[in-house]
C-alpha positions as a Markdown table, in Angstrom:
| # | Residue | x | y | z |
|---|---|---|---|---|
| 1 | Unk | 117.0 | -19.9 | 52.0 |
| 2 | Unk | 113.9 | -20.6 | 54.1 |
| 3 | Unk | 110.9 | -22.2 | 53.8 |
| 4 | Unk | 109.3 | -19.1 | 54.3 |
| 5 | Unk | 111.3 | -17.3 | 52.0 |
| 6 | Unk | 110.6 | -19.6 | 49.1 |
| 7 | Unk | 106.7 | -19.4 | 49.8 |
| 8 | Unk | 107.1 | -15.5 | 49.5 |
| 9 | Unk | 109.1 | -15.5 | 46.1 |
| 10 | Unk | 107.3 | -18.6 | 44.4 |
| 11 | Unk | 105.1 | -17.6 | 41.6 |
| 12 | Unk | 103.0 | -20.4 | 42.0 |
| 13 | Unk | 101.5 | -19.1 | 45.2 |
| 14 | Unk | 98.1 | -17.8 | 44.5 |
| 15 | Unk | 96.8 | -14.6 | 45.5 |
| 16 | Unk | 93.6 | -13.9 | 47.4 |
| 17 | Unk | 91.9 | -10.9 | 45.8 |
| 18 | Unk | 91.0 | -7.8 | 47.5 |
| 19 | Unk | 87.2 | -6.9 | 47.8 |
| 20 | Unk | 86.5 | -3.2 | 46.9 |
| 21 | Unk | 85.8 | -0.8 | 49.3 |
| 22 | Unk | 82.9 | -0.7 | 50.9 |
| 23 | Unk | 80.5 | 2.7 | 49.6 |
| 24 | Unk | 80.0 | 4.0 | 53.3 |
| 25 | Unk | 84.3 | 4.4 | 53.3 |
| 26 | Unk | 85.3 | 5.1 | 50.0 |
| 27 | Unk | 82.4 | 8.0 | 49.0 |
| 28 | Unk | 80.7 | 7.9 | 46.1 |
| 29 | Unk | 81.9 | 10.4 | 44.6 |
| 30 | Unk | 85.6 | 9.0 | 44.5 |
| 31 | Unk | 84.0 | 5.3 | 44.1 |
| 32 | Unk | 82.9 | 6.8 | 40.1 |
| 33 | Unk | 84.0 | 10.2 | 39.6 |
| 34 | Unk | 83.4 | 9.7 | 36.2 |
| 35 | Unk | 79.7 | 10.4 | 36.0 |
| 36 | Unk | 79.9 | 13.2 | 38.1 |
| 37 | Unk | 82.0 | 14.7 | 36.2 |
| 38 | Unk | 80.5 | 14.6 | 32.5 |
| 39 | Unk | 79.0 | 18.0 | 33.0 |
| 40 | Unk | 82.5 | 19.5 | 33.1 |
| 41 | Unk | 84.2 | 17.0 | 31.0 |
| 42 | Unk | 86.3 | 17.9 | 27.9 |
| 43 | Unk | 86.9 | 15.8 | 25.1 |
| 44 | Unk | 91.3 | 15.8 | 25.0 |
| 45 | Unk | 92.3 | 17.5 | 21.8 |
| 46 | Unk | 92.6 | 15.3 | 18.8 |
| 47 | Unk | 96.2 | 15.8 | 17.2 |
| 48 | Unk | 97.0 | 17.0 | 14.0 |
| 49 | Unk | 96.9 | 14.9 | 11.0 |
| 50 | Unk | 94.3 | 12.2 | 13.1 |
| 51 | Unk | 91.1 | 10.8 | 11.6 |
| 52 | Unk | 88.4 | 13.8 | 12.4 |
| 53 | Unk | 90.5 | 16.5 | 13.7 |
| 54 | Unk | 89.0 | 19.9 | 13.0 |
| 55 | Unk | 86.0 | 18.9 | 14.1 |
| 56 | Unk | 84.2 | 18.7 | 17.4 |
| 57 | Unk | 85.0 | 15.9 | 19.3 |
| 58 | Unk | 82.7 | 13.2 | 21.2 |
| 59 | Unk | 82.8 | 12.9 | 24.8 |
| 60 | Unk | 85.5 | 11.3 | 26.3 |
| 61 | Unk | 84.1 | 7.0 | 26.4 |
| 62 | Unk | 83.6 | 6.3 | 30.0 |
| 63 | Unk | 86.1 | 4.0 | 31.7 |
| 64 | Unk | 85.0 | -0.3 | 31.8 |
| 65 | Unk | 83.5 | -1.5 | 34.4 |
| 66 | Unk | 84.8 | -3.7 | 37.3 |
| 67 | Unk | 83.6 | -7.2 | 36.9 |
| 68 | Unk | 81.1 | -7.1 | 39.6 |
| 69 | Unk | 78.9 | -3.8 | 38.3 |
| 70 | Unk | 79.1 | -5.5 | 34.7 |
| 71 | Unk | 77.3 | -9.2 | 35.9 |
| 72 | Unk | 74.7 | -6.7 | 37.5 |
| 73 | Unk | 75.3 | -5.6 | 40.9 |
| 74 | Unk | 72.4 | -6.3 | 42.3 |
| 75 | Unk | 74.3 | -7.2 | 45.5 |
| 76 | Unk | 77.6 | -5.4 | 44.7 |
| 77 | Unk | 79.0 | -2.5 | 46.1 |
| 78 | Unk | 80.5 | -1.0 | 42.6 |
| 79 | Unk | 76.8 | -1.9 | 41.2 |
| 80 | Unk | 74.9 | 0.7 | 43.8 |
| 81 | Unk | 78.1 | 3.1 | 43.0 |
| 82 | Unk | 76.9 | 3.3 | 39.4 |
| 83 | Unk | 73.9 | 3.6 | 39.6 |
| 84 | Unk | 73.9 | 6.4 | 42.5 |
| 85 | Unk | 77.3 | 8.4 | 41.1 |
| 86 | Unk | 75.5 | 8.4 | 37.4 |
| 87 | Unk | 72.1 | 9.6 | 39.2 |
| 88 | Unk | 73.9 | 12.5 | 40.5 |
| 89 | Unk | 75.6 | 13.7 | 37.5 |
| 90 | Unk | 74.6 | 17.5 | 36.4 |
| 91 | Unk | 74.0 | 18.2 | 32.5 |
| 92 | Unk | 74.5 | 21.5 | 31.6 |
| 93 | Unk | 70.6 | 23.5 | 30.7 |
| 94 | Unk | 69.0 | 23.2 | 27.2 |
| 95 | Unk | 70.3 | 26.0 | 25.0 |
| 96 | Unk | 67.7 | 28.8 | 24.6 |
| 97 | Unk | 67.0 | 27.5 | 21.1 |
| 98 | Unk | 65.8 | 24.0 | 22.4 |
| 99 | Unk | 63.2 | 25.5 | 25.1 |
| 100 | Unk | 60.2 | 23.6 | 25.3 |
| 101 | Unk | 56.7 | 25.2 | 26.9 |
| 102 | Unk | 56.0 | 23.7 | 30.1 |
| 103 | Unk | 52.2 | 22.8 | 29.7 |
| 104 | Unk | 50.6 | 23.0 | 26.4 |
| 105 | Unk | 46.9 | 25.2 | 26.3 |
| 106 | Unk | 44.2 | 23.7 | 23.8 |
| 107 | Unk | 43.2 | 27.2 | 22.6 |
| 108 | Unk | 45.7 | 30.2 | 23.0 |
| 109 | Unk | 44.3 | 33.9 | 22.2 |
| 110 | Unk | 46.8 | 36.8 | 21.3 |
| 111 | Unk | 45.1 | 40.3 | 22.2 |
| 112 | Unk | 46.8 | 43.4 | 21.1 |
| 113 | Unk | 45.2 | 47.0 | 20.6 |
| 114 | Unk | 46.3 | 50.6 | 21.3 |
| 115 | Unk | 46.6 | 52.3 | 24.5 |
| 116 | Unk | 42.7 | 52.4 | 26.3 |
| 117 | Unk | 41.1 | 50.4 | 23.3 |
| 118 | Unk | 39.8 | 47.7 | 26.1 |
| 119 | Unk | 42.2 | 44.8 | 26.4 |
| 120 | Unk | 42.2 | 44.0 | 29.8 |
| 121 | Unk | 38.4 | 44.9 | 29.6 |
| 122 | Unk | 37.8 | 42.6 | 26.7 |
| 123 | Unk | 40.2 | 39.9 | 28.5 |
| 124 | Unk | 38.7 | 40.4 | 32.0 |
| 125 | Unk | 34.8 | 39.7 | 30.6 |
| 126 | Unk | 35.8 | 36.6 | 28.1 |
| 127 | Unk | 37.7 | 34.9 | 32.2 |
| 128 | Unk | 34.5 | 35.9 | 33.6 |
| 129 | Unk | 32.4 | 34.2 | 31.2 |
| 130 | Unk | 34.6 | 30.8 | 31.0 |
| 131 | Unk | 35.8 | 30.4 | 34.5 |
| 132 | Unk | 39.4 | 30.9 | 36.5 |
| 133 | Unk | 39.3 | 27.5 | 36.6 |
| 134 | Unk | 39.7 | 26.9 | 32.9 |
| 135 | Unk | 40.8 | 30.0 | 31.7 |
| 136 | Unk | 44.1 | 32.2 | 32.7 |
| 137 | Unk | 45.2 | 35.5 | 31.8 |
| 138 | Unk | 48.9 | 36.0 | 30.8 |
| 139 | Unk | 50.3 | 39.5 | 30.8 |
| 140 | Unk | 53.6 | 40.2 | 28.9 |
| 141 | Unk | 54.5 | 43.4 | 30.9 |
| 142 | Unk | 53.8 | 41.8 | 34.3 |
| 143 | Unk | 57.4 | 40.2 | 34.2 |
| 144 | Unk | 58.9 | 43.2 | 32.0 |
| 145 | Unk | 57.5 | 45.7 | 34.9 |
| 146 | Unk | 58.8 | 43.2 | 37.7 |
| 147 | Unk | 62.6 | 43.4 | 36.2 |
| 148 | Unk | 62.6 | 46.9 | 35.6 |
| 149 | Unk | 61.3 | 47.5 | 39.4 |
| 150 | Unk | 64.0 | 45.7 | 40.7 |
| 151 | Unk | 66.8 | 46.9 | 38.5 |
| 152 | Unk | 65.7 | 50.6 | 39.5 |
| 153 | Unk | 64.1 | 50.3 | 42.7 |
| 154 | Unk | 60.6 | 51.6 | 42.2 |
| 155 | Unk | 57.4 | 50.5 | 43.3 |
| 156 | Unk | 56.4 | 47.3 | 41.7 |
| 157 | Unk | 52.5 | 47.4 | 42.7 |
| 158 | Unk | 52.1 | 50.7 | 41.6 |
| 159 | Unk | 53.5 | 50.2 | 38.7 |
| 160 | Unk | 51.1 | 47.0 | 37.8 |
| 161 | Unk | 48.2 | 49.3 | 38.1 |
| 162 | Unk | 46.9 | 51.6 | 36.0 |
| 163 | Unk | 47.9 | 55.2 | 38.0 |
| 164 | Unk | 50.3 | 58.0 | 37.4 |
| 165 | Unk | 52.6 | 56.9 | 38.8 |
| 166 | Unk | 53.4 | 53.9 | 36.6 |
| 167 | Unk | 52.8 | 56.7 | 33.2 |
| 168 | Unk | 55.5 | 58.8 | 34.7 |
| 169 | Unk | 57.8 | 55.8 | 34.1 |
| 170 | Unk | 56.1 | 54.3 | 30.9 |
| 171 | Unk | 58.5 | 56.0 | 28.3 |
| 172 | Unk | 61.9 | 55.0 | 30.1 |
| 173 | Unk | 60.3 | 51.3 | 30.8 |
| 174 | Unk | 59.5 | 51.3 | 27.0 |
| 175 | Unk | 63.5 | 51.8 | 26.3 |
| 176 | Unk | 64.7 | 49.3 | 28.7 |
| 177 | Unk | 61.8 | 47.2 | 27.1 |
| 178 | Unk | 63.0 | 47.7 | 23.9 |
| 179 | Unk | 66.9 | 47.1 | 24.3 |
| 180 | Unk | 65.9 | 43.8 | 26.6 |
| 181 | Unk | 64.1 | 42.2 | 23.5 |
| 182 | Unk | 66.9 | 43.3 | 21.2 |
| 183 | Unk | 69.1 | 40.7 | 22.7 |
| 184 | Unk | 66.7 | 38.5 | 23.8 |
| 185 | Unk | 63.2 | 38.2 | 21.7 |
| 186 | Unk | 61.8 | 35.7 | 23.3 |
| 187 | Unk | 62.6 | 36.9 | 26.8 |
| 188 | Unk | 59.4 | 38.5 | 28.7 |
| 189 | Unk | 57.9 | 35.8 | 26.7 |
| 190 | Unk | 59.3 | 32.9 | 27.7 |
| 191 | Unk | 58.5 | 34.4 | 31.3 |
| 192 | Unk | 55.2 | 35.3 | 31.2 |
| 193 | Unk | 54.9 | 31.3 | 30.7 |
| 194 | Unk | 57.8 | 30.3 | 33.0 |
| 195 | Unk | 56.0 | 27.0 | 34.9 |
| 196 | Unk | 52.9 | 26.7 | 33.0 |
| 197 | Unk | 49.2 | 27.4 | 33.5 |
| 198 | Unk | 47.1 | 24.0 | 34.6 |
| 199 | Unk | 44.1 | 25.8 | 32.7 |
| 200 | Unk | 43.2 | 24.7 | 29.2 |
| 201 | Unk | 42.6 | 28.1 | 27.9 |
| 202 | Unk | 45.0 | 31.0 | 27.6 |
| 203 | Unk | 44.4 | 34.6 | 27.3 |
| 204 | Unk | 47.1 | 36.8 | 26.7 |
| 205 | Unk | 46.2 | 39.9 | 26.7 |
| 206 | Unk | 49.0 | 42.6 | 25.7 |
| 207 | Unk | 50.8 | 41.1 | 22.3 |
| 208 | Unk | 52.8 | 44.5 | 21.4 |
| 209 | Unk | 55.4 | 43.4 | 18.4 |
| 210 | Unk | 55.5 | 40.8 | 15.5 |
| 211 | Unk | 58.2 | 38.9 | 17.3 |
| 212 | Unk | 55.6 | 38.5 | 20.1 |
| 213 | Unk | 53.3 | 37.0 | 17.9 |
| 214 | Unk | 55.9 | 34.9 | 16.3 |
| 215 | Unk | 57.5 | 33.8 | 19.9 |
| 216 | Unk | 54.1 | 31.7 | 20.6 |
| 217 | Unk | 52.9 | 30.4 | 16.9 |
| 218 | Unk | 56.3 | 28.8 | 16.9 |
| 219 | Unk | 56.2 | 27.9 | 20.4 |
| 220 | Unk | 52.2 | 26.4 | 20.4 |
| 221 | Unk | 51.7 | 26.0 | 17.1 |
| 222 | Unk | 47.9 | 25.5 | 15.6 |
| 223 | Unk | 46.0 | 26.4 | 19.3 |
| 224 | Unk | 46.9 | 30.2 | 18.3 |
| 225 | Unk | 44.8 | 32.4 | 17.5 |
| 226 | Unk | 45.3 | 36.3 | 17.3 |
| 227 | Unk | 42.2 | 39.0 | 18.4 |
| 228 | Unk | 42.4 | 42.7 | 18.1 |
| 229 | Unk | 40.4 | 45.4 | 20.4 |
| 230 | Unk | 39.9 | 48.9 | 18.2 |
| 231 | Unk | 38.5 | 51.9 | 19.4 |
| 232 | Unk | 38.1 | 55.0 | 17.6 |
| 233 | Unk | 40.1 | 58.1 | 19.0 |
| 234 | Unk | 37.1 | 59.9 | 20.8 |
| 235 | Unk | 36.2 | 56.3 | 22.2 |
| 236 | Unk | 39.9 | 56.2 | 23.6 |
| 237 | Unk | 40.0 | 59.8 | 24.6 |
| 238 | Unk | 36.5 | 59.7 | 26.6 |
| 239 | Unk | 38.7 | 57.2 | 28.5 |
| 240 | Unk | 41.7 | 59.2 | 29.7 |
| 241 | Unk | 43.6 | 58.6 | 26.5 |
| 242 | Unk | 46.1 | 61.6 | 25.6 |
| 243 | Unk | 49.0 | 61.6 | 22.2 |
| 244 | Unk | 52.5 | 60.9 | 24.0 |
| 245 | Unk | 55.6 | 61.1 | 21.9 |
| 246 | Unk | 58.0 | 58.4 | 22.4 |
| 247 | Unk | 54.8 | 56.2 | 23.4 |
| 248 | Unk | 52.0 | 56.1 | 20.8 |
| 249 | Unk | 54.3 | 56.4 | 18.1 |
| 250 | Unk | 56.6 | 53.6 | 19.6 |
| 251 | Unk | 57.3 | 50.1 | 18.4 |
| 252 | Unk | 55.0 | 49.3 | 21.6 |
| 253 | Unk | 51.9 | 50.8 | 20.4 |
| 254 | Unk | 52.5 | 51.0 | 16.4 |
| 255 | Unk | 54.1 | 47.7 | 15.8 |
| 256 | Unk | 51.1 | 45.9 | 15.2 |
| 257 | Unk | 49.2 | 48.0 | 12.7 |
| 258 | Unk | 49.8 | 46.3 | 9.5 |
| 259 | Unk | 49.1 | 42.9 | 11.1 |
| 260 | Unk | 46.5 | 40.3 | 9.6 |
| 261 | Unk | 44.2 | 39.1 | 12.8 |
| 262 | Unk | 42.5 | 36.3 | 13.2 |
| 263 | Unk | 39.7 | 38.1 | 15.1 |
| 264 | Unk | 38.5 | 41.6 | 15.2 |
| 265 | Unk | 36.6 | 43.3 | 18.9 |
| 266 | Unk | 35.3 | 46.9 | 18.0 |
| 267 | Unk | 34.9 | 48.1 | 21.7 |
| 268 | Unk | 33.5 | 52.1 | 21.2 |
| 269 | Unk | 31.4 | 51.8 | 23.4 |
| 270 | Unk | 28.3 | 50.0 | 21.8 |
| 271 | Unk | 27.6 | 47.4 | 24.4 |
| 272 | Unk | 25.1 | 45.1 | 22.4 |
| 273 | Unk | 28.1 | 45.3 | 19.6 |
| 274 | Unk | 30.3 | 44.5 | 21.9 |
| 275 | Unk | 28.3 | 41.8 | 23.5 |
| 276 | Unk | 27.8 | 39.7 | 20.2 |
| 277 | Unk | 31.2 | 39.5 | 19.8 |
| 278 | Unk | 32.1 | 38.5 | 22.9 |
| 279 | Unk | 29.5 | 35.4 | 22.5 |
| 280 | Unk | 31.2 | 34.7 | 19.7 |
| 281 | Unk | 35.0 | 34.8 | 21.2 |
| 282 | Unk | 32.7 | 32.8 | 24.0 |
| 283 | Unk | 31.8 | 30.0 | 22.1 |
| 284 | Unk | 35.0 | 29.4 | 20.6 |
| 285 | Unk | 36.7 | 29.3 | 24.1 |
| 286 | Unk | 34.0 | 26.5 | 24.8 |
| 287 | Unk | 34.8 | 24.4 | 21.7 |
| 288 | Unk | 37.9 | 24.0 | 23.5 |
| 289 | Unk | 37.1 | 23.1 | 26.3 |
């Protein structure tokens, strides 16, 4: 046998080991695929008879490290790979349940009244008084009027404004409204705040139904507070106001009226009334401030 022979088959010959693959060749995403993968991962199925099966298992335990991304890999190729492959990994959204409000207002009011008792009047005069710049009006049927637009192609300005044309489609928007919330309480809600407001006071001015009320004390806590605008029938009538079944005796306009508020407006029409409570909504916007 030769002499090269015996050098190949001696198992005293050491080895020189290979360096990994440098990033630039290999990818990251083969270089770790574990990380990138976590979002999709499943844990494998525990068998019968095993220590914890019947209940949900952990994620799988990720894989050890190669020696060089453990002491650090400051200069390492396998360190940057961990530290880029885990940075890329995508975690599936928070359940609906675990939604937290994007910014948090000091002082959040709640109007709610019937139709033409002055909301947006009453909401309107309080921005005027404080400020756009530290007060912001929230409306809950601008996003429920948006949807519906698109989902039926119709006129999405006209229907923000107060004209015919958005009463002639009131009563079916009311419906879709109303089976939209069934499944989803929270959801025009949770929209009317999607991003936050940078302003420390928040006005939302068309709180319909408990669950309204309920969506934002459990969302923002102590900062809310709850006003309602009255206005006798004449008051409203004077102002266009006319009985329409399947409206003013929906869960839209009647599912308020055996609330406790925190704060009362009468708005009939009395404008040195109607100022003094205004100063006083006024100076409780300022304490907060």
């Amino acid at each position: 046998m030769s002499e090269r022979t015996n050098e190949r088959l001696s198992p005293q010959r050491e080895r020189r080991p290979v360096p990994p693959r440098p990033l630039h060749d290999v990818g990251i995403d083969r270089a770790f695929p574990f990380f990138l993968s976590l979002s999709s991962a499943r844990p494998p199925p525990l068998r019968k008879g095993a220590v914890g099966a019947g209940r949900v298992a952990r994620r799988p335990v990720p894989p050890p490290l190669p020696r060089e991304a453990r002491a650090g890999g400051g200069g390492g190729s396998w360190g940057g790979a961990c530290v880029l492959a885990s940075s890329r990994a995508r975690w599936p959204p928070r359940p609906r349940d675990m939604w937290s409000p994007a910014a948090s207002p000091r002082l959040l009011l709640l109007f709610s009244g019937k139709r033409k008792s002055g909301k947006d009047f009453v909401t309107d005069a309080l921005r005027a008084r404080i400020g756009h710049e530290s007060c912001a009006i929230l409306r809950l049927s601008g996003p429920l009027k948006e949807q519906y637009a698109q989902e039926h192609g119709l006129d999405l300005p006209r229907l923000l404004d107060a004209s015919a044309y958005k009463e002639g489609h009131r009563e079916a928007m009311i419906l879709w409204g109303e089976e939209r919330r069934r499944r989803d309480p929270g959801f025009f809600c949770r929209a009317a705040v999607a991003g936050g407001f940078p302003q420390p006071i928040w006005l939302v001015s068309d709180a319909r139904r408990s669950s309204d009320l309920a969506w934002f004390r459990e969302a923002y806590g102590a900062v809310t507070q709850t006003v309602r605008v009255e206005a006798a029938e004449e008051t409203r009538r004077s102002r266009g106001w006319v009985f329409t079944a399947g409206v003013d005796d929906a869960e839209s306009e009647c599912g308020l009226d055996w609330e406790t508020f925190d704060h009362v407006v009468r708005n009939d029409g009395d404008g040195q009334a109607l100022e003094a409570q205004l100063a006083a909504l006024e100076d409780l916007m300022r304490r907060h401030l």
